[in-house]
VMD Tcl script that draws the C-alpha trace (Angstrom):
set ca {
  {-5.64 23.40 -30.90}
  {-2.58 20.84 -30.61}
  {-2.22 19.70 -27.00}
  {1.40 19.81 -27.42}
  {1.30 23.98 -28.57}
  {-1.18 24.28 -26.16}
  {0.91 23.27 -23.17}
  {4.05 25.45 -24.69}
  {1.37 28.55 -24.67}
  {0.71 27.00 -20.77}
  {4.39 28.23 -19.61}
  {4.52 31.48 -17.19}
  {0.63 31.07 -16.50}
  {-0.44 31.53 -13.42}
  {-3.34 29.32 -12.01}
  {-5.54 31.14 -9.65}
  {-3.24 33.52 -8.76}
  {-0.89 31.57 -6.66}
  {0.49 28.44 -9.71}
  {2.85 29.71 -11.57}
  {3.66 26.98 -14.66}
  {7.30 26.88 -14.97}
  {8.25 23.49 -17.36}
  {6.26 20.85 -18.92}
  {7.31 17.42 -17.09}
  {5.30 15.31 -19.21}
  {2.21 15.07 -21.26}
  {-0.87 12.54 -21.72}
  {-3.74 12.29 -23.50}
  {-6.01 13.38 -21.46}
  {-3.37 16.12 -19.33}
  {0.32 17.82 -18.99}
  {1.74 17.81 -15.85}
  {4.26 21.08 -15.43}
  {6.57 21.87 -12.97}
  {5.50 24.67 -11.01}
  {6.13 27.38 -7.88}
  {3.64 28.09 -5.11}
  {3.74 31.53 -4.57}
  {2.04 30.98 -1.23}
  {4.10 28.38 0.33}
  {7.35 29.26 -1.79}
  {7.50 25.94 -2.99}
  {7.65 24.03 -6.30}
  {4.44 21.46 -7.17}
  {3.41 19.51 -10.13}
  {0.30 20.79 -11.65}
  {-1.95 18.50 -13.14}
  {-3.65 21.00 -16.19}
  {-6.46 18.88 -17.92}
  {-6.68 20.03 -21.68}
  {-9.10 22.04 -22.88}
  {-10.50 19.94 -25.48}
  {-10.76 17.09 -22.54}
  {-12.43 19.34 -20.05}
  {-15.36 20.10 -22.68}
  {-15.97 16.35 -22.41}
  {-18.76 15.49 -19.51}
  {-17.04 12.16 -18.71}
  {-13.58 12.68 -19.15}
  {-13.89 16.15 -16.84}
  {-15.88 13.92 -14.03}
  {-12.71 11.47 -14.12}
  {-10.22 13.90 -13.55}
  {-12.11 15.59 -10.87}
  {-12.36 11.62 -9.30}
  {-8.70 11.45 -9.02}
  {-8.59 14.39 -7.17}
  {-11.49 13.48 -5.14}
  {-9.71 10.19 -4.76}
  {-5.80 10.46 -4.02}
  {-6.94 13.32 -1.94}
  {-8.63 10.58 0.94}
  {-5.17 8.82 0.26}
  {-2.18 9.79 2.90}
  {0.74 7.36 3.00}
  {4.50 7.88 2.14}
  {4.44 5.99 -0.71}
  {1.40 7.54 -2.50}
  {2.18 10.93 -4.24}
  {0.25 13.63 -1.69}
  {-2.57 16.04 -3.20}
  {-2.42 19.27 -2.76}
  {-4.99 21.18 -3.99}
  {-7.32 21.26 -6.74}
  {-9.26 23.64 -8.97}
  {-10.24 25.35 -12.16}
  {-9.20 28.37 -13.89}
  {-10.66 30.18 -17.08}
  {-11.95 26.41 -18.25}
  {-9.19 24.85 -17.22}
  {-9.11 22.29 -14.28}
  {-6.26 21.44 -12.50}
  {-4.92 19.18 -9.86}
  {-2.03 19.89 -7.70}
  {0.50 17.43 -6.00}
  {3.83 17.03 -4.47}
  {6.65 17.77 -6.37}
  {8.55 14.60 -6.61}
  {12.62 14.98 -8.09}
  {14.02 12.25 -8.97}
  {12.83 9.51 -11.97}
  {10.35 7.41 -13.06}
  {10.97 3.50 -11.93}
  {10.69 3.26 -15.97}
  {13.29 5.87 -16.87}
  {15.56 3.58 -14.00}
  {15.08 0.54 -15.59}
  {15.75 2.01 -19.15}
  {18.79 3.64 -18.03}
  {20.22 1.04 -15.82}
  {18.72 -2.30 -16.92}
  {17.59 -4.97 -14.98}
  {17.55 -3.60 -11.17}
  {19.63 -5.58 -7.86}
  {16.61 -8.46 -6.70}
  {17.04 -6.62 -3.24}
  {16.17 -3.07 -5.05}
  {13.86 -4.55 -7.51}
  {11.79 -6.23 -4.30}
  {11.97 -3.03 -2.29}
  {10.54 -1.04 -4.83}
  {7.62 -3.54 -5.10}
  {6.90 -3.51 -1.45}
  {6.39 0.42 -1.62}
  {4.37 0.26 -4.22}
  {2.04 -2.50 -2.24}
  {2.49 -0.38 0.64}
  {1.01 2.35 -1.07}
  {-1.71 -0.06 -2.87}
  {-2.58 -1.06 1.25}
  {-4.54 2.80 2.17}
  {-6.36 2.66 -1.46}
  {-7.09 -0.84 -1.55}
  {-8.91 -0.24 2.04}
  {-10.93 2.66 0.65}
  {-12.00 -0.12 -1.97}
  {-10.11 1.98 -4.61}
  {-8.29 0.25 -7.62}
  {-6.02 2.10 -9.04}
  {-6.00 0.12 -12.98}
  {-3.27 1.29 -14.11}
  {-0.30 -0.31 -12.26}
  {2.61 0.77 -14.21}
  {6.69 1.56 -13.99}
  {6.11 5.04 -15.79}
  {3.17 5.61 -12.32}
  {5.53 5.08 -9.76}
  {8.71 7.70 -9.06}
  {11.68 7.66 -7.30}
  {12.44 10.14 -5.30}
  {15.58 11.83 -4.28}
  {16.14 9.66 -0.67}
  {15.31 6.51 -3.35}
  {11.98 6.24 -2.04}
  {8.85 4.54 -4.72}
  {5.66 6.49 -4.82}
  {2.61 5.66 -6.73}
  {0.94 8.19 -8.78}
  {-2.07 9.08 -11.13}
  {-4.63 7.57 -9.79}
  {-6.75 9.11 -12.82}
  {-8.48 5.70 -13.89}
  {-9.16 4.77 -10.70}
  {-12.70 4.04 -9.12}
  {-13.64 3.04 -6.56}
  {-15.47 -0.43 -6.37}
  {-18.97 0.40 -4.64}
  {-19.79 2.89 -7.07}
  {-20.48 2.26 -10.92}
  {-17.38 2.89 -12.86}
  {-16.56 5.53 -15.16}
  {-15.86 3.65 -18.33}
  {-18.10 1.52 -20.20}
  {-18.41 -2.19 -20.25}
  {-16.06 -3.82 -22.59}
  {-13.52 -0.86 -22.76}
  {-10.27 -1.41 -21.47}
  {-8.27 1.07 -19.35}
  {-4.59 0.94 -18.22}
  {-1.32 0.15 -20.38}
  {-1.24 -3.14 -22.19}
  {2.35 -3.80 -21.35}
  {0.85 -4.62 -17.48}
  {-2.98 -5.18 -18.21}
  {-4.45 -7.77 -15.91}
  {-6.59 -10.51 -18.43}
  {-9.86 -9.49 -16.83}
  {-9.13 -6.04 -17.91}
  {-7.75 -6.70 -21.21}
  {-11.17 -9.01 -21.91}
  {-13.22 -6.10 -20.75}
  {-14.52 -7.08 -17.57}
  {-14.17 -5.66 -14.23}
  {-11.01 -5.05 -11.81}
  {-10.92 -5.37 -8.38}
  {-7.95 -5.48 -6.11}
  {-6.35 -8.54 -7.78}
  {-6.32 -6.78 -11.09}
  {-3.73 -4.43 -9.91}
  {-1.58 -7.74 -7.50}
  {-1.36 -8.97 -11.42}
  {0.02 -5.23 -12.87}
  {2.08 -5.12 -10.08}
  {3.49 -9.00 -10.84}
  {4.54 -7.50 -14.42}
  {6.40 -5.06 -12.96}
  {8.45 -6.79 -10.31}
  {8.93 -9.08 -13.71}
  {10.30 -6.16 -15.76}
  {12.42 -4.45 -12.56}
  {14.01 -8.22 -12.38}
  {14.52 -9.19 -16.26}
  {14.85 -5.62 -17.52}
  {11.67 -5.62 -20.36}
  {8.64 -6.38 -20.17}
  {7.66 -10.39 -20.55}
  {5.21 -9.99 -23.88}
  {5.99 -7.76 -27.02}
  {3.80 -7.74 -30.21}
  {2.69 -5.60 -33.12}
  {-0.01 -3.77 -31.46}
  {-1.51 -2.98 -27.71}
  {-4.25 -5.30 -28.81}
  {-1.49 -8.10 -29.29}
  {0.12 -7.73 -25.95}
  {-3.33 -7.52 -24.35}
  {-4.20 -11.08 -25.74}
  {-1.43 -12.30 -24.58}
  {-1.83 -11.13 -21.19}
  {-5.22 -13.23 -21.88}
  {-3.40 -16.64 -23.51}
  {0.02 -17.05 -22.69}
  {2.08 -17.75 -19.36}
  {4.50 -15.35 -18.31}
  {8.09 -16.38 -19.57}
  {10.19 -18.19 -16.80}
  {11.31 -15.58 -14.57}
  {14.45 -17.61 -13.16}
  {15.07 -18.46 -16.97}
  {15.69 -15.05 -17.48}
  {16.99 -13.70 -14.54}
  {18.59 -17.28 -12.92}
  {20.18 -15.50 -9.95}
  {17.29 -14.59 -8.58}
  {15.68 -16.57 -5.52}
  {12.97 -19.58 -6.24}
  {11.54 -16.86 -2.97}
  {11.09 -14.03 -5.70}
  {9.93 -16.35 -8.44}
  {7.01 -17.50 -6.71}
  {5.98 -14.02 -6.04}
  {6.09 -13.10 -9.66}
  {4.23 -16.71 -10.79}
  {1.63 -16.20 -7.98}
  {0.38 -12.74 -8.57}
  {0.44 -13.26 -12.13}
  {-2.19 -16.12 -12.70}
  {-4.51 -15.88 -15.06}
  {-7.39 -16.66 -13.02}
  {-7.59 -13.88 -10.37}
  {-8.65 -16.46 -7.92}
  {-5.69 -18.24 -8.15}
  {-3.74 -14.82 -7.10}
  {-2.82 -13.06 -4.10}
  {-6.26 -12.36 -2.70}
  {-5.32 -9.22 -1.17}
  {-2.23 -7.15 -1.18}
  {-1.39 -7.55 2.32}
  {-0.31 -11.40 1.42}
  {1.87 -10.12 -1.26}
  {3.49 -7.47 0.48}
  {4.16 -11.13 2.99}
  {6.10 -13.07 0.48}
  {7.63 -9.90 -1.19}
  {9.06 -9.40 2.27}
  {10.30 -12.94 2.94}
  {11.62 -13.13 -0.50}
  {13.37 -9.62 0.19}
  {15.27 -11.64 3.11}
  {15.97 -14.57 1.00}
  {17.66 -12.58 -1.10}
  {19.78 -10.28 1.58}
  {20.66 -13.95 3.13}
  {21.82 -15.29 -0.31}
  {24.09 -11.90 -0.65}
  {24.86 -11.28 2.70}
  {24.77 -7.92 3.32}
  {21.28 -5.46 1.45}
  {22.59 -3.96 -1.34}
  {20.97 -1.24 -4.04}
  {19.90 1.95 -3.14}
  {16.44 2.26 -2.61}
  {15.87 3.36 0.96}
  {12.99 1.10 1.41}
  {16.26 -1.69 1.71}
  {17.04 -0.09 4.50}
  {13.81 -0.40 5.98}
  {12.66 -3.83 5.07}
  {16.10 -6.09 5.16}
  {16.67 -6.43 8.82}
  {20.32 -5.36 10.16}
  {22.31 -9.00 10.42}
  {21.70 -9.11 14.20}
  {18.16 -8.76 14.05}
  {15.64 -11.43 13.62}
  {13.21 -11.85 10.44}
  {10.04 -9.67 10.18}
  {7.20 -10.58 11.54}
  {5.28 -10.91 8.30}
  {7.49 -13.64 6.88}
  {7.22 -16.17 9.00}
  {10.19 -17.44 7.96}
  {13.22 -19.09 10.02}
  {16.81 -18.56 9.25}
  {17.39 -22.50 8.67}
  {14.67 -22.09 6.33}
  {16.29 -19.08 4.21}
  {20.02 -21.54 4.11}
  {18.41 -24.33 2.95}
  {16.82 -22.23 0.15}
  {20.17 -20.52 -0.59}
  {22.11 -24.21 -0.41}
  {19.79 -26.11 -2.98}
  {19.11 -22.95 -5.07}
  {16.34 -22.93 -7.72}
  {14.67 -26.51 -6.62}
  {13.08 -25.43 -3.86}
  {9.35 -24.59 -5.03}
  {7.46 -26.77 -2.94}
  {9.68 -26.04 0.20}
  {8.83 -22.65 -0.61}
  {5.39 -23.13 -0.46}
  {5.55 -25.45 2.57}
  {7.64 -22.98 4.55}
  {5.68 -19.81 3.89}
  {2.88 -20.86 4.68}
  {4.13 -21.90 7.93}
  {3.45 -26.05 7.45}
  {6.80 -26.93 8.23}
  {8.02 -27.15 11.76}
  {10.03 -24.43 13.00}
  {9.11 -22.09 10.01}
  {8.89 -18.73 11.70}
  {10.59 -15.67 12.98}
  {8.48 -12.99 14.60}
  {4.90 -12.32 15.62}
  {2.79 -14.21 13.61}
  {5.57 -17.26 14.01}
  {3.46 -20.97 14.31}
  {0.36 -18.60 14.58}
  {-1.92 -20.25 11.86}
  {-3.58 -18.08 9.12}
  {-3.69 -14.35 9.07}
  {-6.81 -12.73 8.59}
  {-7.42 -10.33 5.97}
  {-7.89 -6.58 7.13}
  {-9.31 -4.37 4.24}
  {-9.42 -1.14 6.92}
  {-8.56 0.54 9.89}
  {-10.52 3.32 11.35}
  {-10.15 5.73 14.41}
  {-12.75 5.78 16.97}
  {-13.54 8.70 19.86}
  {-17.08 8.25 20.86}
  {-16.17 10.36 24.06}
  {-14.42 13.42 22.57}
  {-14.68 14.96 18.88}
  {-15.35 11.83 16.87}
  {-12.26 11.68 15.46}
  {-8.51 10.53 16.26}
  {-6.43 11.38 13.58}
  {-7.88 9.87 10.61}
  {-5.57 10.69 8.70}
  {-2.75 8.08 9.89}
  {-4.93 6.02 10.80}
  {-4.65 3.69 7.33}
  {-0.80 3.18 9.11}
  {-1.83 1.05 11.57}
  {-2.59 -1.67 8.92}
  {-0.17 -1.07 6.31}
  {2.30 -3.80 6.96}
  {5.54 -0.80 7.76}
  {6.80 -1.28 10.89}
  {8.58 1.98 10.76}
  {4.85 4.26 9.97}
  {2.37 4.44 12.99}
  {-0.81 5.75 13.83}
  {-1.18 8.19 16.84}
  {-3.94 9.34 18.85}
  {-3.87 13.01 20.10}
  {-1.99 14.42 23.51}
  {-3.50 14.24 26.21}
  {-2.71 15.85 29.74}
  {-3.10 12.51 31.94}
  {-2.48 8.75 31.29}
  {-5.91 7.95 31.89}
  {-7.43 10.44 29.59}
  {-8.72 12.18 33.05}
  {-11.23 15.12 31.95}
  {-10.95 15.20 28.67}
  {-13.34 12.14 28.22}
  {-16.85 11.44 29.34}
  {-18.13 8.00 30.65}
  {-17.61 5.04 32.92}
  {-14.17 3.75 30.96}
  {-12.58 6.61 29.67}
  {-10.10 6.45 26.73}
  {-9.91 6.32 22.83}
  {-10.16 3.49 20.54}
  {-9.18 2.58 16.72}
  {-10.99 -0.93 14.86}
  {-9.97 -2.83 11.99}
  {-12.23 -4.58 9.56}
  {-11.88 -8.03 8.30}
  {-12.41 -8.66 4.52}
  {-15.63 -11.80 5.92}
  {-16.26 -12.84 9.05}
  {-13.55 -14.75 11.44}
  {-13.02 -16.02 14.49}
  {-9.37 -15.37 15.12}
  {-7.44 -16.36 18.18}
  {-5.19 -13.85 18.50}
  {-4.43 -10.39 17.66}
  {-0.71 -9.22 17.07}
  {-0.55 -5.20 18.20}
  {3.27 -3.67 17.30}
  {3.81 -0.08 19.03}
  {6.79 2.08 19.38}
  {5.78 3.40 22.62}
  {4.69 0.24 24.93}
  {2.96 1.01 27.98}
  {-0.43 1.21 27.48}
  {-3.33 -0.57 28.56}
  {-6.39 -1.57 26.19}
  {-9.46 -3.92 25.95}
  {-10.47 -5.59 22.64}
  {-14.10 -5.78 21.67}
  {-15.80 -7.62 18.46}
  {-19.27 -7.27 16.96}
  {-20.25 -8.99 13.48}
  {-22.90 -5.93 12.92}
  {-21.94 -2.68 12.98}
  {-19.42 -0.71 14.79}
  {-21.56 1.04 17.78}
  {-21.31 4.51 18.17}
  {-21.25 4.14 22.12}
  {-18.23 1.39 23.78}
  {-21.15 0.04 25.96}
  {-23.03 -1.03 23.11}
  {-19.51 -3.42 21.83}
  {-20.36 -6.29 24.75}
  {-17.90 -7.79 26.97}
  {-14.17 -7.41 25.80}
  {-12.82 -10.44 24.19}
  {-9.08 -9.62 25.35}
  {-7.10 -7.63 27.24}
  {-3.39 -5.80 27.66}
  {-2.19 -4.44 30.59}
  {1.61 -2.30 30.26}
  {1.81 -3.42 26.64}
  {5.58 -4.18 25.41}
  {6.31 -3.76 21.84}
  {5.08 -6.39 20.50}
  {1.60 -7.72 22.23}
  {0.01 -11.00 21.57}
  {-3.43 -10.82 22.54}
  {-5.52 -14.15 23.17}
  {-9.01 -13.31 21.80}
  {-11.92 -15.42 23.39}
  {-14.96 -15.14 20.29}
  {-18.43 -16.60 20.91}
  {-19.08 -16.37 17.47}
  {-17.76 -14.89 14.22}
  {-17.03 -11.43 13.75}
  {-16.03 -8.31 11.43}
  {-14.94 -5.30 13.87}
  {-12.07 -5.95 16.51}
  {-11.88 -2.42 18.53}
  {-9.10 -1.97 20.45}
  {-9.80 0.21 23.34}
  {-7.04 1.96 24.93}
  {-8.07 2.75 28.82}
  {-4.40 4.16 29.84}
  {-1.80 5.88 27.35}
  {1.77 6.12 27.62}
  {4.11 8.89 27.99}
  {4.80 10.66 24.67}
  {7.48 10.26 22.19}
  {7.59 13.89 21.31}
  {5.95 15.85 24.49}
  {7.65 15.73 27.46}
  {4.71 15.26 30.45}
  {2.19 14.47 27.98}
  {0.41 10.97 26.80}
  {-0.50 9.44 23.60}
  {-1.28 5.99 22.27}
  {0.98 5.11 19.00}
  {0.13 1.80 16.78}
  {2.33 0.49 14.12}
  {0.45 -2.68 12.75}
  {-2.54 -4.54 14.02}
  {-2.94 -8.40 13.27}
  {-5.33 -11.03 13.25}
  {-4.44 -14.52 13.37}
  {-6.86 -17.72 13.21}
}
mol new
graphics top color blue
foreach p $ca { graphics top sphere $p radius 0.5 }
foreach p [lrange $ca 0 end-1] q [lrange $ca 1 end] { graphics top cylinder $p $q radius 0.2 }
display resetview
């Protein structure tokens, strides 16, 4: 039967007893997506419905129930939230948020080339959201305007995941056969051979490219055509296109773009970096944020506050860069990556290299085993304004509740190799706290005696903590140990520990 009838038949069903299908939002090969009321929660969701003829395909039926599988480990505001999932009389099903608003494709079409400010915002959500599956060693493939809506507050959030695998396990599709549009294909993927994080930095390039210049930057007869020249040719100039925009923003959409993935961002967390400082070049140049994404909002700081910490910019920098205009490349270059004297403007100002962090991950060898996972992918996601919290407890020193000589909770972050940083940058909205680091290259121990001596310490932390680390050697897992809580945000005589970001810095 037609997919299209099919999904008109679809309307008024009534998926295990609690979806009812109400409209038909959109439609794939492989699925329609409807519109749909929880009769449970009162609420309307989008239903994922795989077709039939799909779901009688061994392959194609494990993939779907992979995305589910997958965006279901995912929690962060700018990923679109599963729901539930299931099957009903042969047909399987996915559930999600119900998102209203557009598609960052139907808001180019109908407005044209976006602000810079917007365009950049947008592109650090999406990141953002590329940060929690990127440290699950997910790639999501398919990178694309039409994947990412807007929602009502103006908020990006990345969706269907359904290509996605994750990179430890064998992939889905067979060698040589390329998934994800052709309009944003990374070369690797358009030759056939295998993506890893960098393939969707360069999907993500192509779209900050088409939210700047309005269209994509290659057009031929076929997908085949565009995918070659994903393969042969250099992006067109995007400052030829789009002159206004910042030599900042340029050198984000040249960088993640390379052909060679090596020659790329290496990891999203130093794109997310220059989208940032580019973000501020661009609020400096216009002198007030502008657009109405709400992620503006959040990442252009008001005019009386100083840069983010993850530029690493200064404000002389930023006017020299608006005064010469377009020249300014190699300054560009020089200044981000803090070689010239003075660059800086927050944490990680004169600091030396970041280190990579793929993960973050909770740690509560004394209680339960767990403290909340489920934010805990905030604490590394480069927002400032998301945070991970540990649970209340009735006493600042975690009095009774846990067992053993230093009593407390803990979360650790990973590092992509081993390093031997010097310092660790620790932003929380509720300072006060006290905490030990530890660092093991093996590992993580199950028990905090097993971690060694502590390699740094923090005693009635402020907001922003820089912690000299003292290594003997290189290492992988940097726990941070928190011995004392402060009082909490939300419960009046109770204590919890709240992180924002963790950093590493060489």
């Amino acid at each position: 039967m037609d997919p299209a009838s099919t999904s008109s038949q679809m309307i008024g069903t009534v998926l295990s007893g609690r979806y009812k299908l109400e409209a038909k939002l959109g439609s794939g090969g492989m699925s329609t997506v409807y519109l749909a009321r929880d009769s449970t929660l009162d609420r309307q969701v989008a239903v994922k419905v795989m077709h039939r003829e799909m779901s009688e395909q061994p392959d194609q039926l494990e993939r779907f129930r992979q995305e589910a599988r997958a965006v279901a480990k995912l929690s962060h505001p700018n990923v679109v939230a599963v729901i539930d999932a299931g099957e009903d009389s042969g047909f399987p099903y996915i559930v999600f948020e119900y998102v209203e608003g557009e598609t960052l494709k139907q808001r180019i079409a109908r407005i044209g080339a976006l602000d810079a400010q917007e365009a950049l915002a947008y592109a650090i959500e999406i990141a953002r959201g590329l940060t929690v599956a990127h440290a699950r060693n997910m790639v999501h493939r398919d990178i694309k305007p039409q994947n990412v809506l807007i929602d009502a507050e103006g908020r990006a959030k990345l969706t269907d995941f359904g290509i996605s695998r994750q990179l430890e396990q064998d992939g889905m599709t067979a060698t040589g056969r390329v998934l994800g549009t052709t309009d944003y294909v990374a070369p690797e993927q358009a030759m056939g051979h295998g993506a890893d994080p960098r393939s969707d930095i360069y999907s993500l390039g192509v779209v900050l490219y088409e939210m700047l210049v309005g269209q994509v930057p290659f057009h031929a007869d076929s997908q085949v055509g565009v995918a070659m020249k994903h393969v042969n040719e250099e992006l067109p100039d995007v400052q030829q296109r789009r002159p206004d925009i910042s030599a900042a923003a340029a050198l984000v959409v040249e960088r993640s773009t390379a052909k060679e993935p090596a020659k790329r961002y290496q990891d999203i967390g130093e794109m997310i970096d220059d989208l940032s400082t580019a973000l501020e070049v661009e609020a400096a140049r216009a002198g007030s944020s502008t657009g109405e994404a709400t992620s503006i909002l959040d990442a252009v700081p008001p005019a009386k506050r100083k840069l983010s910490s993850r530029a690493r910019w200064s404000w002389l920098a930023i006017a020299l860069i608006v005064l010469v205009g377009g020249g300014t490349l190699l300054a560009v270059q020089l200044i981000s990556n803090g070689k010239v004297p003075g660059a800086g403007g927050g944490a990680l100002q004169d600091k030396g290299k970041a280190v990579t962090i793929t993960a973050a991950t909770d740690y509560d060898p004394q209680g339960d085993g767990e403290e909340d996972p489920e934010t805990i992918s905030l604490a590394v996601d480069g927002n400032l304004s998301t945070a991970w919290s540990s649970e209340h407890y009735d006493t600042e020193t975690f009095a009774g509740t846990k067992t053993g000589p230093d009593p407390g909770v803990g979360l650790y972050v990973t590092t992509a190799s081993p390093a031997t940083p010097t310092e660790m940058v620790i932003q929380t909205p509720t300072p006060g706290w006290d905490a030990q680091i530890f660092a093991t290259a093996s590992e993580p121990p199950e028990a905090l005696s097993e971690w060694g001596e502590p390699v740094g310490e923090v005693a009635g932390a402020g907001k922003s903590e820089e912690v000299e680390l003292h290594l003997a050697g290189a290492a992988r897992y940097f726990l941070i140990w928190f011995n004392k809580a402060s009082p909490a945000a939300d419960q009046e005589g109770r204590y919890q520990v709240e992180i924002s970001e963790v950093k590493l810095v060489e």
